[in-house]
N, C-alpha and C positions, 0 to 999 in steps of 0.2 A: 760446696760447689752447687751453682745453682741448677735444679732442674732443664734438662731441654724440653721445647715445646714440640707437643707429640704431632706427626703431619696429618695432613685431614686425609692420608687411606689409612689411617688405623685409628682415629679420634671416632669413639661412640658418643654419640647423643643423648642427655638424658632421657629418660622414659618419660612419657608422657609430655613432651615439648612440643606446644601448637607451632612456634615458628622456629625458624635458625636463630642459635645465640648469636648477639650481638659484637661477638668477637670480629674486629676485622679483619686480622687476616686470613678465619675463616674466610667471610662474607666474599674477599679478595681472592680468594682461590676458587670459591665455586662461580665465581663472574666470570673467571680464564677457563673453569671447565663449560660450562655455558656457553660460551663462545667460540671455543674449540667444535663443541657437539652442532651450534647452527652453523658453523664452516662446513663439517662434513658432510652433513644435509643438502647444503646447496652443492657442495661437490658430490653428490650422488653414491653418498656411500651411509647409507641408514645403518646397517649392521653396525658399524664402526661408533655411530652418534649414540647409539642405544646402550653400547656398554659405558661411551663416557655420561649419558647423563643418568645410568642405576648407580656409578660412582658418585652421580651429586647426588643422588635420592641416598646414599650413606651415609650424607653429612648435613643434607636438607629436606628430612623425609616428605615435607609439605612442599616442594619449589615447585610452581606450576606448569612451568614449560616444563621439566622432567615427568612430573605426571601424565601430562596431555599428549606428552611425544609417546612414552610406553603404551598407555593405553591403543594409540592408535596403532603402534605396532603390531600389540597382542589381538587385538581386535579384527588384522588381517592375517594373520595367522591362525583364528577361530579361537584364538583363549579367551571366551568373553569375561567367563569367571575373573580372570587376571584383569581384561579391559575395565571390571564393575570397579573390582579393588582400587586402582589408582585412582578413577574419575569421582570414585567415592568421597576421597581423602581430599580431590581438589576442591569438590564441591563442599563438602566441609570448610577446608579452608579459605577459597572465594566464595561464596553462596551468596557473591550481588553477582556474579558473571554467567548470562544466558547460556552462552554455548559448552559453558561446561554442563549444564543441565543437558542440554540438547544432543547433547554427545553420549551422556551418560542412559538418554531416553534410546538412542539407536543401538547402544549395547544390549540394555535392557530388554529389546527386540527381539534382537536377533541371542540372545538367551533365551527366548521363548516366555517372557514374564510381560507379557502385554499390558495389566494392570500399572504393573511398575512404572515400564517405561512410557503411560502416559502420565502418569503423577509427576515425572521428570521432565516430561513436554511441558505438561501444564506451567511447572515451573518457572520453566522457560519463558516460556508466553505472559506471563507476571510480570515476570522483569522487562520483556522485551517482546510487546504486544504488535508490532507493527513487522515482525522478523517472517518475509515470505516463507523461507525454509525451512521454521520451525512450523508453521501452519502446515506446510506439505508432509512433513514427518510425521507432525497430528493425526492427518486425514491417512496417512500407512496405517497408525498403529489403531484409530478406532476401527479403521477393515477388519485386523484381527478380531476386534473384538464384536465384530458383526453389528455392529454401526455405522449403517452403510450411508444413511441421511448424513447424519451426522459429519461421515469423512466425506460426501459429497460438497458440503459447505465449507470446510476447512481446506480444500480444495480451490474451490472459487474464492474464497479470500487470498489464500497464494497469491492467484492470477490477477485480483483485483489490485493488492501489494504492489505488483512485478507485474505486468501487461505484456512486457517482451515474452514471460514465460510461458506464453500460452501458444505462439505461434513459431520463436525463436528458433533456430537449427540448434541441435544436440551434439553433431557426431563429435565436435573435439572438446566437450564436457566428460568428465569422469564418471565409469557409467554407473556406480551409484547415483551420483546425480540424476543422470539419463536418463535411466530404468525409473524413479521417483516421479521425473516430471513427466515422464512418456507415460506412466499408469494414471496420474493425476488429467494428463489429456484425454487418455481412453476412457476411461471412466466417466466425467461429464460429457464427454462426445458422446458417450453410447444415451447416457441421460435423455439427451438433449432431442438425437436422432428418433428416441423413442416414443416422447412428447410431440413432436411432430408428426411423426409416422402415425401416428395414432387420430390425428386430427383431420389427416385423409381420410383412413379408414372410415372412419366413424361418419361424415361428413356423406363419403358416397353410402354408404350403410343407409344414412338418414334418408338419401335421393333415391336411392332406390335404384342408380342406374351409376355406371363410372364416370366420371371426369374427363375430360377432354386429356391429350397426350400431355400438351403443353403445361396443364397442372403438374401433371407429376414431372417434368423437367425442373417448373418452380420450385418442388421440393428438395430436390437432388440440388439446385441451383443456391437454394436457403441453406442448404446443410453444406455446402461448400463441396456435394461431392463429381459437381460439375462446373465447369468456368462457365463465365459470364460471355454470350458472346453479343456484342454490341454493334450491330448493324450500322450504326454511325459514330465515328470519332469522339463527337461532344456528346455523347450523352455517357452519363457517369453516375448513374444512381448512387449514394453514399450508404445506402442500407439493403436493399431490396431491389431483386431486377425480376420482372414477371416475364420471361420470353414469351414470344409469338404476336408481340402485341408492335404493330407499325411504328418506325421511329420517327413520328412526327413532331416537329418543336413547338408548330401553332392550330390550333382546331378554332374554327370558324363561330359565331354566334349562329349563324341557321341551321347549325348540326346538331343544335340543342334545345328540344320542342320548349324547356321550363325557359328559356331565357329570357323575353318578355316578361312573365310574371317576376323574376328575378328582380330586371331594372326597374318595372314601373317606377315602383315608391323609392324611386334612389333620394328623392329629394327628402323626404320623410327620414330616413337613412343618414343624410348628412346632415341633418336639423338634431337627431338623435347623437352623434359624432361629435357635433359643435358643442353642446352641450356639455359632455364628457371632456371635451378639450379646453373649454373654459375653466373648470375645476381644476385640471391636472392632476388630480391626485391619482388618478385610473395607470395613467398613462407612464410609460416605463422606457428605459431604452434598450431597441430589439436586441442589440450583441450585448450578452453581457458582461460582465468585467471581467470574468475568468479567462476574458478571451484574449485578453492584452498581450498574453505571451505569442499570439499568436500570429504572422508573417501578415497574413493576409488581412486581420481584422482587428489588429491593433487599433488602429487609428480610429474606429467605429467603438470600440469595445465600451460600453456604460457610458456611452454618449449619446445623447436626447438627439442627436440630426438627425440618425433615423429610431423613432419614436414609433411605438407598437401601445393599443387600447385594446388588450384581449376578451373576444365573447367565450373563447374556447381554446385552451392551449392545450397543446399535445395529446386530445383529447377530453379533457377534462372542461366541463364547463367551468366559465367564471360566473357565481348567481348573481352578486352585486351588479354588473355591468348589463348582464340581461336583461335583470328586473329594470334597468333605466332603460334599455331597448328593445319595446316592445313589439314595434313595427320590425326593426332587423331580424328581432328571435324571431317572427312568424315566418319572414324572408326564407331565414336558413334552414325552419323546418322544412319547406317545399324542397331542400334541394338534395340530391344525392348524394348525400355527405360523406365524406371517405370514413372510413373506422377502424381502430386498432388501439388496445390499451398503451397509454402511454407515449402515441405515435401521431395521431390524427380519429377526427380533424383536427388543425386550425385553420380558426376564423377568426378576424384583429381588423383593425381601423390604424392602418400604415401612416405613418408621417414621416414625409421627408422633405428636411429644409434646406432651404437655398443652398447653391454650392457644396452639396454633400453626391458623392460618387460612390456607389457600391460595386465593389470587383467582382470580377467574374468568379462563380461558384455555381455548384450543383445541388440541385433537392436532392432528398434521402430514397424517392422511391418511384420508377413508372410507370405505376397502379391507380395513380390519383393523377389528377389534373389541378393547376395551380388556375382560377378564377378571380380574376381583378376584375371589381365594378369603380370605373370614376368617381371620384365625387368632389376634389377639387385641383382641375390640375392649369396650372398657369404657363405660362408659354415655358419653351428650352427645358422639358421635360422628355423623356424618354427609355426605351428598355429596351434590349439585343435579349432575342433566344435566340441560339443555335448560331447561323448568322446572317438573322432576320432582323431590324431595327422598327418596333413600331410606338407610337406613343397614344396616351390613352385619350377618351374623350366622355367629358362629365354626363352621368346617365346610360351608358355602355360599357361593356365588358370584352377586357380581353381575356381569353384562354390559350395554357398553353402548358407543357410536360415542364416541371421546372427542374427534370431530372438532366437535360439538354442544360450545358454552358451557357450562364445568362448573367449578366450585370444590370441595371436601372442608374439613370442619373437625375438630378435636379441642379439644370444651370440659371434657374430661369430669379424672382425677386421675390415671391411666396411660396408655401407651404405646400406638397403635392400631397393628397389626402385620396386613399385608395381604401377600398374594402377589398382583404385577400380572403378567399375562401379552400380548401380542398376539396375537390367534388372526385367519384369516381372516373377514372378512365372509360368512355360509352363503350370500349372491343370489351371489356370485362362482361360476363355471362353473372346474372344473382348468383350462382353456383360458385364462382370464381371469385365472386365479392365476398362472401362468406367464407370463404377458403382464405383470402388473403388475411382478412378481420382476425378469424381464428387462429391461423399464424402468430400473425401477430404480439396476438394476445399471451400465447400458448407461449413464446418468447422472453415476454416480458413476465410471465409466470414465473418461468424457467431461471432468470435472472433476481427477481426478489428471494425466489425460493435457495439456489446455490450462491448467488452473493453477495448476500446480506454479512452486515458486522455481524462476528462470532461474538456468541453468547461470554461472561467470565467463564474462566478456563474451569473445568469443570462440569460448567451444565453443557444444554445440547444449544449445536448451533445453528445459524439461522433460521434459529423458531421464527414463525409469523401465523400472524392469526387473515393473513387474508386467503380469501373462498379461491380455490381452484376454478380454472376459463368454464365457458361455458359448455365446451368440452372437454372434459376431464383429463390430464396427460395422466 
């Protein structure tokens, strides 16, 4: 008579078996216990899933949903020991799959073995280097291990990952989660607040006497720990708002002693321009294509209609374009020039061609004044700030806060060729300009320095070799 086949609650496994034999009706019984145990789960009875799936780990000591469910079990109930064990075996068994590391990194932890559990991060981060929330668990566990730079950067990569996770609401996240990004936030906020804070400091220290009130609102107002209040509607700075300063949309040319010597040599100016536009190869188109996705600037995005020839972008000189403009670079030295790493000035030779309309939008900051000198504008040409419509005229300059809601159009049959510069706001005090500068800078410090790409997993992250501002945070 032949054998019965013994059932899978009393069939032992051989010793040492990486996977389940390939017996089916095993394979067939532990799919219905599987299935049974994610039923009970979603019916809210964990206890119940936990004994059915240590029944499959009897008959599949490696199945990874049985693994991953216990551990997480044992893991809330403070067995880490037990949690290490199964995540152990999983990762053994899967060791391409992230979050069994990442899992295994969080027991690790909270075992108290900080080494461990980032050798387990790391892992993770190997496999699956782009994973916000392995980055966040990183910058947890080098805290333990008094690596505070280091979790500082692992941090900012989080947030640079995940952008919602910087400002997002928590309360109906799991507050492990919560607790994770709520110290991830504290933490570079405290950074952040104390690089600034320090740039006042230091700054009235240097003057020898304090700041006007209205500075220190700017800082409270930079640090978000004050709203922004906007004496007019349209104005909508996108980075930086300096209160106390009049919300004006247009500032006059006799309000400004350098402005004659500005225009004289416009023509000098547009002979240097022309030049640069004949070549083409300077000249670029101002939105650039990343922008496609976006509502408002799609239809502009890496399209030459409106055409930018940079002296200076986002601060940074262009040398090639200077050394052609010799008469402009002297121009621009005479003028006020706004300043901040990475921010301003700019100063560029605008084109824009026939039948091209740019939508209404707001500058980033206003601390500076937006300075257009003419240089070639043909009829059915024109610009709204605020909502003021004026159009420009060859050899003169309009000024104007381009933090105020402003679009430009060209309806006219040629080319409208403007020179835009940034120049300070004239209510800004030296003391104030300097204040903003150093901000700025202090800012943009702050941002290389926490989120930069993370080093390979292992070394330290967001090494940079560039010099701290010119006041030190």
């Amino acid at each position: 008579m032949a054998e019965s086949p013994t059932p899978p609650s009393e069939r032992v496994l051989p010793a040492g078996l990486e996977r389940p034999p390939p017996t089916a009706d095993l394979a067939e019984q532990i799919e219905v216990l599987l299935k049974a145990a994610e039923a009970l789960v979603r019916e809210g009875k964990p206890d119940d899933a936990e004994r059915v799936y240590e029944r499959v780990l009897e008959h599949a000591p490696h199945q990874i949903a049985a693994l991953t469910f216990l551990a997480l079990r044992a893991h809330e109930r403070g067995d880490n020991e037990r949690a290490a064990g199964f995540l152990l075996r999983a990762t053994q068994t899967a060791p391409e799959r992230p979050r069994l590391h990442q899992n295994l990194a969080v027991v690790r932890r909270a075992q108290g073995r900080a080494e461990a559990a980032l050798a387990a991060i790391d892992r993770a981060l190997a496999l699956e280097p782009q994973a916000p929330l392995a980055h966040l668990h990183r910058g947890r566990i080098l805290e333990d291990l008094g690596r505070g730079e280091e979790a500082l950067s692992a941090y900012g990569r989080a947030f640079t990952l995940a952008p919602p996770l910087k400002s997002a609401p928590l309360d109906r996240e799991p507050p492990a989660f919560r607790d994770l990004v709520g110290r991830a936030r504290e933490r570079l906020l405290s950074v952040r607040r104390r690089f600034l804070e320090r740039v006042l400091v230091e700054l009235e220290a240097n003057l020898g006497a304090p700041l006007p009130e209205r500075a220190h609102r700017f800082l409270r107002v930079f640090l978000g720990e004050e709203p922004r209040r906007h004496e007019d509607p349209l104005q909508k700075p996108e980075f930086l708002f300096y209160p106390g300063l009049r919300p004006r949309p247009w500032f006059e040319r006799g309000e400004f002693p350098w402005i004659r010597a500005f225009e004289e040599p416009w023509e000098e100016i547009r002979r240097e321009a022309d030049a640069l536009l004949e070549e083409r190869r300077h000249r670029r188109p101002y939105v650039p294509s990343v922008m496609r996705g976006h509502p408002d600037w799609a239809g502009l995005a890496g399209s030459d209609t409106w055409g930018s020839i940079h002296l200076y972008r986002s601060g940074t000189p262009v040398p090639e374009v200077l050394a052609r403009c010799p008469r402009t670079k002297a121009t621009l030295d005479a003028l006020p020039l706004a300043s901040g790493a990475n921010h301003a000035p700019e100063a560029f030779f605008s084109i824009l061609e026939p039948g091209t309309e740019l939508p209404p939008h707001h500058g980033l900051s206003n601390a500076k004044l937006t300075l257009h000198l003419g240089l070639r504008v043909p009829e059915g040409t024109g610009i709204e700030v605020g909502d003021e419509t004026r159009t420009w005229t060859e050899g003169r300059s309009l000024i104007f806060d381009d933090s105020f809601r402003h679009r430009a159009w060209n309806r006219g049959r040629e080319a409208r060729l403007v020179l835009i510069v940034d120049v300070w706001h004239p209510e800004l005090s030296d003391a104030e300009r300097r204040l903003v500068s150093a901000m700025i800078t202090t800012q943009d410090y702050y941002h290389r320095r926490y989120f930069a790409p993370p080093a390979r997993p292992g070394g330290a992250e967001g090494a940079t070799t560039d010099a701290a501002p010119s006041t030190p945070p």
